[in-house]
C-alpha positions as CSV (number, residue, x, y, z in Angstrom):
1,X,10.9,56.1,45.2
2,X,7.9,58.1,46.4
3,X,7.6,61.0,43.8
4,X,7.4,65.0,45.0
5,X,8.4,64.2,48.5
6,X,9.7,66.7,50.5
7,X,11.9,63.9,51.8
8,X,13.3,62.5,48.0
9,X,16.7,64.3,48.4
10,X,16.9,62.2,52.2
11,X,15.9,59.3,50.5
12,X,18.1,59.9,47.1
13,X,20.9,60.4,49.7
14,X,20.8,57.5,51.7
15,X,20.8,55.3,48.8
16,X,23.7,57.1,46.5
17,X,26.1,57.8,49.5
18,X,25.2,54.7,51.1
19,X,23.5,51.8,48.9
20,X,20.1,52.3,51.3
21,X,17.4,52.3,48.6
22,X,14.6,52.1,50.1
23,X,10.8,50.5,48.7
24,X,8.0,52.6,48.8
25,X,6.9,50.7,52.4
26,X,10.4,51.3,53.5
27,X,10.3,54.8,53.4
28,X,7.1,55.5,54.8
29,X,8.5,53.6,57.7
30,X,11.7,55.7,58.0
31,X,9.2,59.2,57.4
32,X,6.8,58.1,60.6
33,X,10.3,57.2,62.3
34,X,11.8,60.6,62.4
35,X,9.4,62.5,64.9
36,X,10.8,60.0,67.7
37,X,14.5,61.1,66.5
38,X,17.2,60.3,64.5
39,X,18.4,57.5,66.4
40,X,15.3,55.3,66.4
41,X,15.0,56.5,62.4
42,X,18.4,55.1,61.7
43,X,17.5,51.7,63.2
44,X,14.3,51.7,60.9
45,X,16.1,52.5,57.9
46,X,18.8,49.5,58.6
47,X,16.1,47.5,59.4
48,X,14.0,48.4,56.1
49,X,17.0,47.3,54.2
50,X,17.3,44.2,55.6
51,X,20.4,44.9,58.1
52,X,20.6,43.4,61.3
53,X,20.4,46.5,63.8
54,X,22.1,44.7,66.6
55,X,25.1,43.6,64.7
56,X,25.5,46.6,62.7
57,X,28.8,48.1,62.7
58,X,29.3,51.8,64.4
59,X,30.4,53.3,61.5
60,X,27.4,52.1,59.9
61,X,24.8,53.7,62.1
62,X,27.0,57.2,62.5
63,X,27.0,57.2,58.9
64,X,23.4,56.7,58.4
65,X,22.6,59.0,61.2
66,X,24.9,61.7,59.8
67,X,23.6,61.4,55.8
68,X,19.5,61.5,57.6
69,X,20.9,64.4,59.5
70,X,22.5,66.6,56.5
71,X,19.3,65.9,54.3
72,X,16.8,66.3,56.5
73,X,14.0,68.7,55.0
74,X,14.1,72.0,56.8
């Protein structure tokens, strides 16, 4: 995990609440995501951790959306 991040409580988050732990490459994928919003950041994170986007279950994406959402650095 990328060390004094402003980000390492959104990255800590997704991979404790929702076994997303993401590589080094991974994240700095899902941080250049997030200025074109949080749904094209949730596909990269799925994506980064090897899930298939397209046949990822609802739940799955509202939950990554929803844990980027709460952690997001103000």
């Amino acid at each position: 995990m990328t060390t004094g991040s402003q980000y390492d409580d959104l990255f800590a988050a997704l991979c404790t609440e929702l076994g997303h732990c993401l590589h080094d490459k991974g994240q700095k994928r899902v941080i250049a995501a997030l200025p074109s919003g949080l749904d094209a950041t949730v596909k990269v994170v799925l994506e980064a951790d090897g899930v298939d986007f397209l046949n990822a279950p609802g739940s799955l994406k509202r939950a990554v959306r929803d844990c980027l959402k709460a952690n997001l650095p103000t």
